[in-house]
C-alpha positions in Angstrom: -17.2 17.8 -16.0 -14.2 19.6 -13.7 -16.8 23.0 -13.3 -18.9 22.8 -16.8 -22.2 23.5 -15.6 -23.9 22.5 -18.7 -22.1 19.2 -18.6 -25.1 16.3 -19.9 -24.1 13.1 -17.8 -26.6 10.9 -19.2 -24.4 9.6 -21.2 -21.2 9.2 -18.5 -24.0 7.6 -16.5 -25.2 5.0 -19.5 -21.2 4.2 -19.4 -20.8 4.0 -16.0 -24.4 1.6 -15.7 -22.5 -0.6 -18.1 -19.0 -0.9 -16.6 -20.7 -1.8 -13.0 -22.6 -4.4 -14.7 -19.6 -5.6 -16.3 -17.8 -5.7 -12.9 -20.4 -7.7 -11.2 -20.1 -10.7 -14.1 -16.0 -10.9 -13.5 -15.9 -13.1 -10.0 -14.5 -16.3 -10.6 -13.9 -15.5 -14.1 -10.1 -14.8 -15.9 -9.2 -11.5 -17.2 -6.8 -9.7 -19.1 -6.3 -5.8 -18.3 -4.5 -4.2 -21.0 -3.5 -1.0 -20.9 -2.3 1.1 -23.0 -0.2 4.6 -22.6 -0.8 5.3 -19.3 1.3 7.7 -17.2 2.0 8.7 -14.2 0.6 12.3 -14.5 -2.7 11.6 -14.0 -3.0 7.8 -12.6 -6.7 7.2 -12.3 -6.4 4.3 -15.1 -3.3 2.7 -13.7 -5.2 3.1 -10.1 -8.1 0.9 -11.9 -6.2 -1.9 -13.7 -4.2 -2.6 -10.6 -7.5 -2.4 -8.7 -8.3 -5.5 -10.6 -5.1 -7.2 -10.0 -6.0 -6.8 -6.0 -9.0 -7.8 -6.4 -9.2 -11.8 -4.9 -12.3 -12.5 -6.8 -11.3 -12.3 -10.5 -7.9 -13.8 -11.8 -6.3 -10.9 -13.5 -3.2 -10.9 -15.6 -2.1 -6.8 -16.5 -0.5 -5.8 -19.5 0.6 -2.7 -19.3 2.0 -0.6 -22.8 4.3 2.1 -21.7 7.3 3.5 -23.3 7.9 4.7 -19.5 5.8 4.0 -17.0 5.8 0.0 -17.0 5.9 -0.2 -12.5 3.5 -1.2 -10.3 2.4 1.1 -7.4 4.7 0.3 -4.3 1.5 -0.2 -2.4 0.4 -2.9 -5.4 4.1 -4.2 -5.6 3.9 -5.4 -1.9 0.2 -6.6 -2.1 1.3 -9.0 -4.7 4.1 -10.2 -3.5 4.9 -13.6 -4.7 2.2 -13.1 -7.7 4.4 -10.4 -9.4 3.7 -12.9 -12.6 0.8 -11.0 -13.1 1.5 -8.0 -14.5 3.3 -8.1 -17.9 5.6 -5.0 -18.7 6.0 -4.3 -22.1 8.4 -0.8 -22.4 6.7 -0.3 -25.7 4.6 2.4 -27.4 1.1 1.0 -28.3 0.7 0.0 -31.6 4.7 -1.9 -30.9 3.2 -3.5 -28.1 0.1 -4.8 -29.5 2.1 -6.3 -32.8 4.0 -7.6 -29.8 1.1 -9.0 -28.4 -0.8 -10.1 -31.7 3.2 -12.2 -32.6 2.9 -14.2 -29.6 -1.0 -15.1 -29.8 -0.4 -16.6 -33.0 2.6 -18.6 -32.3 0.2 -20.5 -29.7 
């Protein structure tokens, strides 16, 4: 990985086999994405919850944790608009938001 020649992928592969065939089970199906802690630095988790969000074959609801970073791409913000009720900003640090989270579940 990033120039390590002696990188072993079988493992990143086993991963990845699993995550595609999780992917291929979510159409028609609800889903909760929530993530936690990511930045903007380096978006390539952000860029894959809201990926789900677009995505007109699963109904996705996105939590996303961030003492921060709470926003939606622009690009997602105007793909969504009039569904902007599906992304739930918590400006929280992880654990916080997760209590958070864990409170409201069992007040259901």
């Amino acid at each position: 990985m990033f120039n390590d020649w002696d990188w072993d992928s079988k493992r990143t592969n086993e991963q990845e086999g699993r995550y595609v065939g999780f992917k291929s089970k979510l159409e028609n199906k609800k889903l909760v994405v929530i993530e936690l802690g990511a930045g903007l630095s380096i978006p390539s988790i952000r860029h894959i919850s809201e990926s789900y969000l677009l995505n007109s074959k699963v109904q996705t609801t996105l939590i996303r944790i961030n003492p921060r970073d709470q926003q939606l791409s622009y690009t997602t913000e105007l793909m969504l608009k009039g569904r902007e009720d599906c992304c739930i900003r918590l400006e929280e640090g992880s654990l916080k938001g997760l209590q958070e989270i864990n409170r409201e579940l069992n007040e259901l």
